[in-house]
C-alpha positions in Angstrom: 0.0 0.0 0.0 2.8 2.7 1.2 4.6 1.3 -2.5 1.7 2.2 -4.3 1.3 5.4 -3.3 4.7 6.2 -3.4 4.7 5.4 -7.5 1.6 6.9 -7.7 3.2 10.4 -6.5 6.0 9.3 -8.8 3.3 8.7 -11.6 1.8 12.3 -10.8 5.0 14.2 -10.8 6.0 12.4 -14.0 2.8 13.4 -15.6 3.1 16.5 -14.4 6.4 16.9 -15.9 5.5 15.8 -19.2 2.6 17.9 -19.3 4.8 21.0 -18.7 7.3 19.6 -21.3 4.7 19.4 -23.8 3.7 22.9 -23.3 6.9 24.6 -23.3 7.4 22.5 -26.6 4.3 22.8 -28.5 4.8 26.8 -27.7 8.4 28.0 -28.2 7.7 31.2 -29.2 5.4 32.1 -26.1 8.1 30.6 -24.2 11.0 32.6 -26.1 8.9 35.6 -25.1 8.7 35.1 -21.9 12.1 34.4 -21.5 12.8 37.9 -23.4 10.4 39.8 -21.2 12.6 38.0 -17.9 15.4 38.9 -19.2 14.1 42.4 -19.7 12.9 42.6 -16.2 16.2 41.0 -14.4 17.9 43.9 -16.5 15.7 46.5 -15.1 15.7 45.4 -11.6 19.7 45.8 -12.0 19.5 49.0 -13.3 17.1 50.3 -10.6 19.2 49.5 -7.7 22.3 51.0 -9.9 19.7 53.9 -10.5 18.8 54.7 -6.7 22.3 54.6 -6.0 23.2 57.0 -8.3 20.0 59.3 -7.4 21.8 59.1 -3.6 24.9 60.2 -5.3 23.8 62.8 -7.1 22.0 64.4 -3.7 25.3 63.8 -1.9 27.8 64.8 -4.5 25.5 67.2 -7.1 26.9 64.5 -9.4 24.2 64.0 -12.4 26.5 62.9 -15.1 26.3 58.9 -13.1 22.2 59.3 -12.7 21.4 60.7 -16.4 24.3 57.8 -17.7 22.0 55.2 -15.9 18.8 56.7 -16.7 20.6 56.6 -20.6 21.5 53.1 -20.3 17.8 51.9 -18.6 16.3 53.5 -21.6 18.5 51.9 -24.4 17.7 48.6 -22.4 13.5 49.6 -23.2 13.9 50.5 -26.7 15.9 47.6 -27.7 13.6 45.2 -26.2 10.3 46.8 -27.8 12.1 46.5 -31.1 11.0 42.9 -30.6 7.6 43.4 -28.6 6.0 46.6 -30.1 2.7 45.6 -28.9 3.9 45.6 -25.2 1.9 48.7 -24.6 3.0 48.3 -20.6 6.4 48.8 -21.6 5.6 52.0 -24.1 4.2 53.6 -21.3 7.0 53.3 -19.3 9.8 54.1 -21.3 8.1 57.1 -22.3 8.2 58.2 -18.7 11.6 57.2 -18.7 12.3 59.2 -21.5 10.5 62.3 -19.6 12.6 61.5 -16.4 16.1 61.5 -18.9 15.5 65.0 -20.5 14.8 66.3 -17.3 18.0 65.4 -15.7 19.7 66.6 -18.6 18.4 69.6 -18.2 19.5 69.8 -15.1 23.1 68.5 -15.8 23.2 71.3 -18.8 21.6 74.3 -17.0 24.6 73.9 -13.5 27.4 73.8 -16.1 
């Protein structure tokens, strides 16, 4: 009895496996897409830590050249990855914000010098 169930949860996980399997396989380009939009993400979430650390700086230091370089780099990171997924209308919005947020430290970084 305890060797039955013990295959059966072996039998569950295995079905549960290959049912996974066959869905990553019968949809690789949902899957590639995914994996693009993770990869997108784990680049962002990088780029906001290096992003609050230069904000920090830039209070401390009056140093904006490090905050509008990452703000430049976080939005060639956007734009590259809706060259792929144009229709991620989630990510349009937010660049553009970005894009808002770039020109105004620029403006800043031109009008002290």
């Amino acid at each position: 009895s305890i060797k039955w169930r013990k295959m059966f949860r072996f039998r569950t996980g295995s079905l549960s496996a290959m049912l996974l399997a066959l869905t990553v396989a019968g949809s690789p380009v949902l899957s590639w897409q995914l994996g693009d939009r993770q990869a997108y993400n784990n680049k962002m979430a990088l780029l906001n830590v290096m992003l609050e650390g230069a904000k920090q700086r830039a209070v401390e230091t009056d140093d904006l050249q490090t905050l509008c370089l990452v703000m430049s780099i976080g939005n060639d990171v956007t734009e590259r990855y809706l060259q792929r997924h144009s229709n991620d209308q989630q990510i349009e919005k937010r660049l553009k914000g970005m894009r808002d947020d770039f020109t105004s430290c620029l403006s800043l970084l031109y009008s002290g010098q």
